[in-house]
N, C-alpha and C positions, 0 to 999 in steps of 0.2 A: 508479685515479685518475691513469694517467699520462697525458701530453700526447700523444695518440693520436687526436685526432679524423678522426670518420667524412664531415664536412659540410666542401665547400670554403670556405677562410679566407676570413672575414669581413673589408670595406676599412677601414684604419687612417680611422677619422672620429671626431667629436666627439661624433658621436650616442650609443654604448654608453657612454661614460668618462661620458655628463651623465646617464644612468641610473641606473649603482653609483654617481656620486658621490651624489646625490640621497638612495639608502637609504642609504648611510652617513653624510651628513649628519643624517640624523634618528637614526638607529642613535647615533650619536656626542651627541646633547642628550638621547636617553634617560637614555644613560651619566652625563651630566652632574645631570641629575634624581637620580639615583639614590646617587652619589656623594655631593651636599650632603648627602641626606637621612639619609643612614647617617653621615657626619660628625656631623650634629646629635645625632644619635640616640647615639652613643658618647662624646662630651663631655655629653650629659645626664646618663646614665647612670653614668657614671664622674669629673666634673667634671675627668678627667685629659690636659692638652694631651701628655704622652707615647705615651697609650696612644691617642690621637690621629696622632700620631705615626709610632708603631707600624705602622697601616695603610696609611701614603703608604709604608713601608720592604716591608709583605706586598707593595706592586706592585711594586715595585724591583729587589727582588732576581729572582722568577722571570722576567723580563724580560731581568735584564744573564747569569742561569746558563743558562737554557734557550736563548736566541739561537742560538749554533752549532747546534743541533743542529734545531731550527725552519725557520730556515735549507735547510739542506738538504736536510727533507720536501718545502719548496717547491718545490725545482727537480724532486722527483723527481714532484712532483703535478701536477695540473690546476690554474693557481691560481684560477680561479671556485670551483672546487668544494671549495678551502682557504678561500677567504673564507664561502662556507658553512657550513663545520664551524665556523669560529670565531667566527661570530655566532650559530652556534645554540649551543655547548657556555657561550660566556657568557652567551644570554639562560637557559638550564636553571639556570646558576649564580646567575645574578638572582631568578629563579622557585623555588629550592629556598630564599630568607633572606627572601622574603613567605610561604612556608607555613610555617617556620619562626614566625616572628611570627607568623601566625595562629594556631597549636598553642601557643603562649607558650612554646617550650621555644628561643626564641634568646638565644644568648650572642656575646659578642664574638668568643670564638674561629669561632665561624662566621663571622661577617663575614670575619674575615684570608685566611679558608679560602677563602670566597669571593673574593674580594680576588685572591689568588693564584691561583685556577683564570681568572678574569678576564684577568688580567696576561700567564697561557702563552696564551691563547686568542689573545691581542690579539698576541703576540709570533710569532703565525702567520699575524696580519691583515696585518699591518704589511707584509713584507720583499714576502706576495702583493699586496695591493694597488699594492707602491710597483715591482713588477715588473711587473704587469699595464698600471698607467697607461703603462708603457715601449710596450706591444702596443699599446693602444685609441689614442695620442695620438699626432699627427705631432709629430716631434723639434722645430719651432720654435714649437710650442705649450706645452710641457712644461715652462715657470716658469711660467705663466698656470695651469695644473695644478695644479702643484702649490700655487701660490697660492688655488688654487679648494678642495682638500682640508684648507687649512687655517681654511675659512670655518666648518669644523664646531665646531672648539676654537673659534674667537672667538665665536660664535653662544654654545654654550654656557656659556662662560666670563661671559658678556654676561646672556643671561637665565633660564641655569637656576637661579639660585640664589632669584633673584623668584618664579620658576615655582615651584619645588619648596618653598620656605618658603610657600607660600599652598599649594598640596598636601595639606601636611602637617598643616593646620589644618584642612584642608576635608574629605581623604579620608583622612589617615593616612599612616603609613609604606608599608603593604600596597598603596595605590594607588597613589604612586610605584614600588613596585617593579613592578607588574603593568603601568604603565603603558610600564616601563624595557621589560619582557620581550617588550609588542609593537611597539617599536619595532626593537629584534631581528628579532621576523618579520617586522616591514616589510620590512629589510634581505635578509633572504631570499629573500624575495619577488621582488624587484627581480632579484636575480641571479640567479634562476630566467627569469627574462624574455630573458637577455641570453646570450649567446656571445660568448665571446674565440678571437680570430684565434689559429692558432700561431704559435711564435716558431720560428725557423731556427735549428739548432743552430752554434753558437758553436766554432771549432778548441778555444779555452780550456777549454770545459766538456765537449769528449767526452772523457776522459780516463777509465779502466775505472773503474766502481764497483766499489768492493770491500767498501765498508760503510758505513753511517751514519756512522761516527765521521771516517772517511777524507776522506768526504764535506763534512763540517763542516770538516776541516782545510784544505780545498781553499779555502774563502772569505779565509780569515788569511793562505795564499799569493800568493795573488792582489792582497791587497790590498799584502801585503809585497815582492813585485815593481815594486808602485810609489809608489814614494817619494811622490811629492806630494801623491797618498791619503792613503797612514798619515801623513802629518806634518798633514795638514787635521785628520783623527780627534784626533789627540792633541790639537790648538789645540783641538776640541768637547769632550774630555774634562776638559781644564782651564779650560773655560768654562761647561760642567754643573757642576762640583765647587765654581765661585767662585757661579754662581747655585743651587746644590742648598745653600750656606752660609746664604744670603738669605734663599730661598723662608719655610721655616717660620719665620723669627723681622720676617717683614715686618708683622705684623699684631699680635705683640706690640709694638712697636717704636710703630706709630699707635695703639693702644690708650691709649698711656702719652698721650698725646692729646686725647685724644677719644672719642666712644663708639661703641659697636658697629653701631650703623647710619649714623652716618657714614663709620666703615671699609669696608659693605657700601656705600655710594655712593662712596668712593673705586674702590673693587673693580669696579663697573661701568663708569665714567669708564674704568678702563684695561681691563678689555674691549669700551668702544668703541674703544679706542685699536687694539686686536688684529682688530677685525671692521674698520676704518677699512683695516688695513694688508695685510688676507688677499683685500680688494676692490681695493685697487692694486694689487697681488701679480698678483691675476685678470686687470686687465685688460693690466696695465703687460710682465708676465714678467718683470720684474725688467732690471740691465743685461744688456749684453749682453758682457761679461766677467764671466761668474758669481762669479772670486775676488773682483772687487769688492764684490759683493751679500753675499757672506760677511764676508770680512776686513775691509772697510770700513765696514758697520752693523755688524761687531761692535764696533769700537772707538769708534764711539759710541754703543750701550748702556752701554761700562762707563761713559763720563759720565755718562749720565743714572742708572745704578746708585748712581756717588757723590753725585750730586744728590740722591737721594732721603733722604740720612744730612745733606747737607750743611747742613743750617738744622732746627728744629722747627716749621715753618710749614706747615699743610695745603694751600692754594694752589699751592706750591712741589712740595709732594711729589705732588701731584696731576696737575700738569703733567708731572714728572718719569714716573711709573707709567705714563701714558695714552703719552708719546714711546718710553717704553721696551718694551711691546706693540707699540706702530705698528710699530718695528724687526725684531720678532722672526718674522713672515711671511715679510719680506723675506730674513732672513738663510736660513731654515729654507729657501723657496719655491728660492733662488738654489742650495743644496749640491745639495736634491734634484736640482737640473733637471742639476746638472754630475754628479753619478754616473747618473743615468741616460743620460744620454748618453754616457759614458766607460767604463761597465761595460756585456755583453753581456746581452743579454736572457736568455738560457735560463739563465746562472750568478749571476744579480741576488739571486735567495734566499737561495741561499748567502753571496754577498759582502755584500747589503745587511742580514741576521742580524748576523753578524760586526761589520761597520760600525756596528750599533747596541748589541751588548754593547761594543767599546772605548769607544762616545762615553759611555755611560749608565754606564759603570765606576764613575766617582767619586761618581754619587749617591748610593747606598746610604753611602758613605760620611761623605759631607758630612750627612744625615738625621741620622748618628750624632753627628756632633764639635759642629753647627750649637747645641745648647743647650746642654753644659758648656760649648762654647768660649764665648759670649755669657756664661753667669751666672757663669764663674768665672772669668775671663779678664778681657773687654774691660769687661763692666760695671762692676767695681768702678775701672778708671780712669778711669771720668770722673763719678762719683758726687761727691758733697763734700768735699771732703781728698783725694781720688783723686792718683793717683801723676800726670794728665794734667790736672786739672781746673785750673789756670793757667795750661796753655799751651796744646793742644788745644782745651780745653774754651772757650775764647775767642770760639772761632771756630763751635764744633760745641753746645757749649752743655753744662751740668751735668745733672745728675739722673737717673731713671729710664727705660731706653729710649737714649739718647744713647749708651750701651757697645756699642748694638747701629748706632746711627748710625755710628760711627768705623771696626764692621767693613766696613758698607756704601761707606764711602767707599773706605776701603783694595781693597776687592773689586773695585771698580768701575777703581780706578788700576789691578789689576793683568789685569782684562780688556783694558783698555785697551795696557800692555804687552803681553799675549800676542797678543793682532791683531796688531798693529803688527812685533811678532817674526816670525811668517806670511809678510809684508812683505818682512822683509831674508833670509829664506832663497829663492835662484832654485825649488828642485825647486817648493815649494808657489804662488810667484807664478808660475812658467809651466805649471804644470798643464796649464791648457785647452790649452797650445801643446805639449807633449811628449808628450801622450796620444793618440791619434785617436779619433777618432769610434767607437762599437761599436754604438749603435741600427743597427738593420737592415740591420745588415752579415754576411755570414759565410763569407769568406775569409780565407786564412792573412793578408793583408796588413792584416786590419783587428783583428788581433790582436797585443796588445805582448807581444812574448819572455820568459819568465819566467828570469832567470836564476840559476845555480845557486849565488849567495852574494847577500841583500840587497842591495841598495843603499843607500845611508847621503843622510840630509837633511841 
């Protein structure tokens, strides 16, 4: 499976990248089917939002442990024929918890299981595809890109949940899932159609292999030689870890509200918001100083973050969720496009693995702390007699839900400080300007010098 091909390199055009995007787009709303569906499916059966819970932590963690080492299968692979194995190993993984259910012999622990073979699989999709788009796509197309790969999440986000609830009435669990499995082969499908051009080797990444593990460490160097990298990373990892706090208690929070299908029509409003923001994305590419697109929408998500706690008003919060979607294309569409251009092609596996276990670090953790900290913490301050409910509570409001409003605000201030922090450090505001270009270069001068102590942000 290594980068060895036999057929002269195929021309960097638009035509292969709107191909695999296409099966993965559909590959990606299977996933999304399938997900509701087994969500529903383990709060019925357990009425428990933990063990709930539970399964957003089974993705999490083989994601943020397995990376390095995913990672570095990529660069030693073919990535077409990475993206392969890891659309087929997760649609098998889908197809073995429908025959499951059909034998009646499924339990939850199979889900997790599942869950997790899932999460490695996609953790070998991710660093090939977001390497490969570097191959198929001309460097000043590459925010429109990536703006275009994030049309799959808002799509899904958007109508799989309508889809797969009428599914589930109609065909069952078992049809969802079968349905999930051939959308997998679609995806297959597609990239058996296609060829990727190769990549030029990189000074950076010919360094001796000497092992798997060596391999993996080489990503964390790389990135640790340049400062304005790892200092972005860090600003993602304490921006996952303030929304990985959110995420699970957004829903209890409008519950205390309102009822459950108005919360499912809140939920679409801001997956139109996310499908609205991954079609600008598409067409726009984002600015053209990428740290803008990052540091800048970030720090207005966190307003609209604390907007969303700021009042008990549905209108308000509805606006708020739908702006803060719109944002999150843009932000995600604007990094991708500045590490693909700044990281070498042939060592992007490795580095962009890596890149993805520091950002996703904090999730698994926030999954953890996000409900004791809300039920035992913030909610009882702003409850009746609460230690805040005369002075906060003024503004923010009393009773149920509201403990979880006051975290949201706070989350939201302090996304807002950490962008803004990003800002006043030069390594990470001059990034684009310190780094040179490494798309489709591969001479010693298009490579930055590793030196032999960190550099400090």
């Amino acid at each position: 499976m290594h980068d060895t091909p036999s057929k002269p390199p195929a021309p960097r055009t638009m035509r292969t990248f709107f191909v695999v995007w296409f099966g993965q787009l559909i590959s990606t709303l299977g996933s999304g089917l399938s997900g509701f569906a087994l969500g529903v499916w383990i709060y019925q059966e357990t009425g428990s939002t933990t063990l709930y819970a539970m399964s957003m932590l089974a993705y999490a963690l083989p994601t943020v442990l397995l990376s390095p080492l995913t990672g570095a299968l990529v660069d030693r692979w073919e990535r077409r024929r990475v993206m392969m194995l890891s659309d087929a190993g997760a649609g098998l993984a889908t197809l073995a918890i429908a025959l499951l259910y059909l034998s009646g012999r499924l339990h939850i622990w199979h889900i997790y299981l599942a869950t997790a073979l899932n999460a490695s699989f996609t953790g070998l999709q991710w660093p090939a595809y977001s390497a490969a788009t570097s191959l198929l796509v001309p460097k000043e197309h590459l925010g429109r890109a990536g703006g275009m790969v994030q049309i799959g999440e808002a799509v899904s986000q958007l109508v799989a949940p309508a889809i797969a609830g009428a599914m589930l009435v109609t065909i069952g669990l078992p049809g969802v899932l079968l349905t999930d499995f051939a959308t997998f082969a679609f995806a297959v499908g597609t990239l058996i159609m296609v060829r990727f051009p190769p990549h030029q080797l990189h000074p950076a990444g010919q360094e001796k292999r000497t092992s798997l593990f060596k391999d993996a460490a080489f990503g964390w160097r790389y990135i640790l030689a340049r400062p304005g990298l790892l200092g972005l990373l860090v600003i993602f990892a304490l921006s996952n870890l303030f929304f990985g706090l959110t995420n699970p208690l957004l829903a209890p929070m409008i519950l205390e509200l309102t009822t459950a299908d108005r919360l499912g029509f809140l939920a679409s409003i801001a997956g139109l918001g996310m499908l609205l923001g991954t079609l600008v994305m598409s067409v726009w590419g984002g600015p053209k100083r990428r740290i803008h697109g990052v540091l800048g929408y970030m720090a207005a998500s966190g307003l609209f973050i604390a907007l969303l706690g700021l009042r008990p008003w549905l209108p308000l919060m509805t606006f708020a969720g739908f702006c803060l979607m719109f944002l999150g294309p843009i932000i995600n569409g604007s990094s991708q496009a500045l590490w693909q251009t700044k990281v070498a092609a042939d060592v992007q596996g490795r580095v962009f693995s890596i890149r993805r276990m520091i950002a996703w670090s904090t999730t698994p953790l926030a999954y953890l702390i996000a409900g004791p900290l809300a039920d035992r913490v913030f909610t009882p301050l702003l409850m009746p007699g609460g230690l805040l409910a005369d002075s906060v509570g003024l503004v923010l409001g009393v009773g149920r839900g509201r403990g979880i409003a006051l975290l949201f605000v706070l989350v939201g201030l302090l996304t807002v400080i950490v962008s803004l922090g990003g800002y006043a450090l030069p390594r990470i505001r001059r990034v684009e300007q310190e780094l040179p270009d490494a798309v489709g270069e591969a001479t010693p001068a298009a490579a930055t010098p590793e030196p032999a102590t960190a550099l400090s942000t």
